[in-house]
Structures are given as C-alpha cells and as structure tokens.
C-alpha positions in Angstrom: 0.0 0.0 0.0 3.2 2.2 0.6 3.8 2.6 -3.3 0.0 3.6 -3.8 0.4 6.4 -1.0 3.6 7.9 -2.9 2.5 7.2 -6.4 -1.4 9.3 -5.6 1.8 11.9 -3.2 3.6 12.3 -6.7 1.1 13.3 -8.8 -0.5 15.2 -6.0 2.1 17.6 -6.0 2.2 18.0 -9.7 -1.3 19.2 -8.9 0.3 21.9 -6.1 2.7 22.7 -8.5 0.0 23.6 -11.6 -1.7 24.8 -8.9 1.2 27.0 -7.8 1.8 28.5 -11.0 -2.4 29.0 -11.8 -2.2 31.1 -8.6 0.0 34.4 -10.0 1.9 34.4 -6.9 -0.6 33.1 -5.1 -2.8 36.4 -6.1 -6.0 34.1 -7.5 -7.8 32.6 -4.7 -9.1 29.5 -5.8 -6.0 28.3 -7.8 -4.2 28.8 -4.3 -6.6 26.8 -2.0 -6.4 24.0 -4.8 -2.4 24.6 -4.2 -2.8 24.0 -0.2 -5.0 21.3 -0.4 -3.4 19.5 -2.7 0.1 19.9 -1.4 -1.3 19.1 2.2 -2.6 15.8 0.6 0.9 14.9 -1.2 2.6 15.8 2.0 0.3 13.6 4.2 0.6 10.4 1.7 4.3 11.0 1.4 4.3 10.7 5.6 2.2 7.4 5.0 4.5 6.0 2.7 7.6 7.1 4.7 6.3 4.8 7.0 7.2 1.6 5.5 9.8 2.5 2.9 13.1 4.0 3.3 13.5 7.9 3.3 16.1 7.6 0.2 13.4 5.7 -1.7 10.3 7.6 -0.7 11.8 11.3 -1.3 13.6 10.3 -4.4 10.4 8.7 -6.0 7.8 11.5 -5.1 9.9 14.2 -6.2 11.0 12.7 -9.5 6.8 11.9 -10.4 6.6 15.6 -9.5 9.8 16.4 -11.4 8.9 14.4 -14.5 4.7 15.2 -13.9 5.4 18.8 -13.9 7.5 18.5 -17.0 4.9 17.3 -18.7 2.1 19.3 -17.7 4.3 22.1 -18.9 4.4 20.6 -22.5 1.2 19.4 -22.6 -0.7 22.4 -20.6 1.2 25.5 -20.8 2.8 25.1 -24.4 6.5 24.5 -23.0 9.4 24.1 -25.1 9.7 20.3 -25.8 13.4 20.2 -26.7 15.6 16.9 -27.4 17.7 17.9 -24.6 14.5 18.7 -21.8 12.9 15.3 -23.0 16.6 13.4 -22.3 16.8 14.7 -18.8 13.3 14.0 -18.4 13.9 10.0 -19.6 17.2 10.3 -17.1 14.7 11.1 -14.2 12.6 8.2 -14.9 15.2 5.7 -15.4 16.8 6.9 -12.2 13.5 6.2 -10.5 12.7 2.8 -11.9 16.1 2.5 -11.0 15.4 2.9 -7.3 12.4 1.7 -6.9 14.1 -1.7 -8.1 16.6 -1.0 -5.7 14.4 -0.6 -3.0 14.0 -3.3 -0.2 9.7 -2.8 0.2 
C-alpha cells in the first residue's frame, strides 16, 4: 500500500505545483486553495509511505513523479518548449527512479 500512498503523493504535488503557477503568486484565490489542499494531501501520503519505505526511496520517488509530472504538464498544458535535450533529462529522471524503486527493499 506504501507505493500507492507515494504514487497518488507524486502526482498530487504536480497538482500543487499547476496549482502553484495557476495562482499568479498566489494572487487568484481558488488556484491557491487547490495549491494548499493538494500539497497538504501529497505531504500527508508521502508521511504514510515514509512509514514503510526507506526515506532515500520515498523522497527520491515523489519528487521525480513531481519532477517528471510537472515536465509534462508544462508541455502538454502550458505550451513549453519540448526540446531533445528537456525530454533526455526527463527519460534520465525516470530511469533513475525505476532505478530505485528496483533497488528498493519494500
């Protein structure tokens, strides 16, 4: 149940993080409450997950879905440059986290 905690964590704070940026520097109301909520939740399923899998593991995980799910939404959402270079990096990330979670003992 640990990896279902800090998968829903990860793309919880991609939410925060839209969110985050939605808000104007958090000038718009509702994009900002979205932000709180949403990073409260990732926050509180991250703890849940911390619980049974290592801290290396659990941190690394979450903030590469965010890392890589943020990358994306900026592509996909916001029109972001989709260079060869950004999408390398981005398949680095996600090797690096299949990576670990093979790695990891849970």
């Amino acid at each position: 149940m640990a990896w279902v905690y800090l998968t829903i964590a990860g793309v919880l704070e991609v939410a925060w993080a839209y969110a985050m940026k939605q808000s104007h520097g958090f000038t718009r109301f509702w994009p900002t409450a979205i932000m709180a909520v949403t990073m409260a939740g990732s926050f509180g399923l991250l703890a849940l997950a911390m619980r049974s899998l290592p801290l290396g593991t659990a941190y690394t995980i979450w903030t590469g879905i965010g890392a890589v799910g943020a990358f994306i939404v900026g592509i996909m959402v916001l029109g972001e440059q989709a260079s060869i270079t950004r999408l390398v990096a981005a398949g680095l990330i996600v090797s690096g986290l299949v990576t670990m979670k093979l790695a990891s003992p849970s």
